[in-house]
C-alpha positions as CSV (number, residue, x, y, z in Angstrom):
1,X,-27.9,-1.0,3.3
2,X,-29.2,-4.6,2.6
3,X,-27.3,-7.5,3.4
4,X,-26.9,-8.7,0.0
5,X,-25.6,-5.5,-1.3
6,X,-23.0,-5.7,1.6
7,X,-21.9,-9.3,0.4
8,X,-22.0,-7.8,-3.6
9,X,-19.8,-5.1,-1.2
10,X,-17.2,-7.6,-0.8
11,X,-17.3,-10.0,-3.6
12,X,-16.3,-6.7,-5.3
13,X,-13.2,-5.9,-3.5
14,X,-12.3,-9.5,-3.9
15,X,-12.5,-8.9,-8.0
16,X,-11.4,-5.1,-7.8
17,X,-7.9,-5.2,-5.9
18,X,-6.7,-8.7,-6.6
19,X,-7.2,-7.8,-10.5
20,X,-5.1,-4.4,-9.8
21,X,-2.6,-5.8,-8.1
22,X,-2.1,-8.5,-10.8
23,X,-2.6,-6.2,-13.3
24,X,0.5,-3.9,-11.5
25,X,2.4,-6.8,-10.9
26,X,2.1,-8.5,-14.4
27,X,2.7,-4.9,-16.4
28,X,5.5,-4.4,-14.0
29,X,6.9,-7.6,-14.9
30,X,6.3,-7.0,-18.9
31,X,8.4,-4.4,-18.9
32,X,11.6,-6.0,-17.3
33,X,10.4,-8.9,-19.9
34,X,10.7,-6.6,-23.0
35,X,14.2,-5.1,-22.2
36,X,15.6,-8.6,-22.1
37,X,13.8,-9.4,-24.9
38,X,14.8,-6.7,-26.9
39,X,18.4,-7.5,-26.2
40,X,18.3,-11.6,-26.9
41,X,14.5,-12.6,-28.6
42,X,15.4,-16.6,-28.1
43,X,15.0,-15.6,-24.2
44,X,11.2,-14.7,-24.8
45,X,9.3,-17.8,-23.8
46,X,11.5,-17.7,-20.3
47,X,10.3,-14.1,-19.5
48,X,7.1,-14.8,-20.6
49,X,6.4,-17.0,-18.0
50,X,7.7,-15.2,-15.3
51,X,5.8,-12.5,-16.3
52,X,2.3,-14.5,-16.6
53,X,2.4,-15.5,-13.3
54,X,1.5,-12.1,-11.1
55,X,-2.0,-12.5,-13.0
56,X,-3.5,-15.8,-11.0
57,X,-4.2,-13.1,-8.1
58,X,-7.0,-11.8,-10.2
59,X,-8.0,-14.8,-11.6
60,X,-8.4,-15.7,-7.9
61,X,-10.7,-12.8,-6.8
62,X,-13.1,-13.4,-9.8
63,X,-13.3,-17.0,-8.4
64,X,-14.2,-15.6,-4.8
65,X,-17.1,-12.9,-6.2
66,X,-18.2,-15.6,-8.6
67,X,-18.8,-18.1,-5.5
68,X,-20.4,-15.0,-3.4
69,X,-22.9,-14.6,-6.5
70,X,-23.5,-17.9,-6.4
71,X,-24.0,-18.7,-2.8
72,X,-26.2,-15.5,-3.2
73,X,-28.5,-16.8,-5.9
74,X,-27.6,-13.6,-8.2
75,X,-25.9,-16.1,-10.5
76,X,-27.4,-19.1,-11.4
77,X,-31.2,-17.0,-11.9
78,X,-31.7,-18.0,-8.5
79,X,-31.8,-15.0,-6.6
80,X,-32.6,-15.4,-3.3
81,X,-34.9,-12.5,-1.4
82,X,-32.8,-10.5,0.6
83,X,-30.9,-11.8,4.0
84,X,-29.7,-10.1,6.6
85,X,-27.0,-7.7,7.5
86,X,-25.0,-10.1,9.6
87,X,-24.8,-12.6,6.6
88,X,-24.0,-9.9,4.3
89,X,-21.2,-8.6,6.7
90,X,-19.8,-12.5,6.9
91,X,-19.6,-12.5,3.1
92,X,-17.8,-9.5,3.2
93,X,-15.7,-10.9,5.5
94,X,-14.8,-13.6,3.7
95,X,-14.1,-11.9,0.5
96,X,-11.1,-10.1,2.4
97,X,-8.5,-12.4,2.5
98,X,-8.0,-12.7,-1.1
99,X,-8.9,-8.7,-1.8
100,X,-5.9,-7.4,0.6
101,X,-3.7,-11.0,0.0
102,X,-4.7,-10.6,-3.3
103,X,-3.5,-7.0,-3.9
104,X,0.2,-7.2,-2.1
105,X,0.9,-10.9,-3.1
106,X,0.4,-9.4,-7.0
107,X,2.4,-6.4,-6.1
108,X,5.2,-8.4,-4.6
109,X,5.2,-11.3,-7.1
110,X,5.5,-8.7,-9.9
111,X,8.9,-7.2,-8.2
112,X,10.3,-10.7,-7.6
113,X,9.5,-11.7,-11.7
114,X,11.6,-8.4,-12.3
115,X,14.5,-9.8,-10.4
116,X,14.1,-13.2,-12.1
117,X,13.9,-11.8,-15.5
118,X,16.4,-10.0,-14.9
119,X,18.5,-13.2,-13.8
120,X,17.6,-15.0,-17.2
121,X,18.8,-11.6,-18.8
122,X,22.2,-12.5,-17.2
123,X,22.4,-16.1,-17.0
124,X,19.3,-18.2,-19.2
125,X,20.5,-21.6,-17.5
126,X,19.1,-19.6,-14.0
127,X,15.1,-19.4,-15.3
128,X,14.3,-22.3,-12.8
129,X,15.5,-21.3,-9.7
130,X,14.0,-17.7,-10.5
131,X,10.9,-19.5,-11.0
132,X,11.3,-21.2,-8.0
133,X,12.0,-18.0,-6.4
134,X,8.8,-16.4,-7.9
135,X,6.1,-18.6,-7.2
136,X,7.0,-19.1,-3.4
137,X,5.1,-15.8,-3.2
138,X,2.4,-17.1,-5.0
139,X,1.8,-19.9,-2.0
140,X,0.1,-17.0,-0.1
141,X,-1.8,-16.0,-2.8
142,X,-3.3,-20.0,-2.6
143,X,-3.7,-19.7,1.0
144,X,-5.8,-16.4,1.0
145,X,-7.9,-18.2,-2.1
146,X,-8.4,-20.9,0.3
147,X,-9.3,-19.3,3.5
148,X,-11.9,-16.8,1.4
149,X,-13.5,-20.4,-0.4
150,X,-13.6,-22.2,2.6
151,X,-15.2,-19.1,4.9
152,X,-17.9,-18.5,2.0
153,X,-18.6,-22.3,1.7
154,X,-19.3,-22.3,5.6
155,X,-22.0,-18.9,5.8
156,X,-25.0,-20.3,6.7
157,X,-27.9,-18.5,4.0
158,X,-31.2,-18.7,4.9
């Protein structure tokens, strides 16, 4: 296996399992949003946001493979001859932070939407601190982004 395919390897995984965990987490989350919604309409924009926010996982992982195809040269019509396996094994690397952060943070920001939607289902005044709530998981998510960004920036490509 060539080094670059081992990189494409990872940037994948970044891509692949943050996307399904935000896809779990945000269709988790948009079925808690519908029962409340069903029951009171008006509450709909409140819900909707809680259940938007498991999706920035993914949107995170397409960053990450979309900086490992460009440090690459596959994007950009660049492409670079192939390097070798040790560089394609740091890219990997560096893509898995925000694959396996990526995956749980979705899973775990969708079940903590639930719980908030369901709070604004109870009491509407309580949307903030169920926001609040929600995105702490979401600082880990940011975290993982940045270790993956910063360890890609940092592989030396020859």
């Amino acid at each position: 296996m060539s080094g670059i395919a081992i990189a494409l390897i990872g940037a994948a995984l970044a891509a692949i399992f943050a996307g399904c965990g935000s896809a779990i987490g945000v269709g988790t989350a948009g079925q808690a949003a519908a029962g409340v919604t069903t029951e009171d309409p008006n509450k709909f924009g409140k819900v909707l946001i809680l259940q938007l926010l498991p999706g920035t996982q993914g949107i995170y992982g397409l960053i990450i493979a979309f900086m490992v195809l460009m440090r690459t040269g596959l994007m950009g019509g660049s492409a670079m001859p192939d390097f070798d396996i040790g560089t394609g094994w740091s890219f990997f690397a560096a893509c898995l932070p925000m694959a396996i952060v990526g995956l749980v943070s979705a899973l775990y920001q969708g079940k903590c939407a639930v719980a908030a939607i369901n709070m604004v289902g109870k009491k509407p005044e309580t949307s903030g601190k169920g926001l609040l709530l929600t995105v702490m998981v979401e600082t880990y998510a940011l975290l993982a982004l940045l270790v993956s960004f910063l360890a890609i920036i940092f592989i030396k490509v020859a």
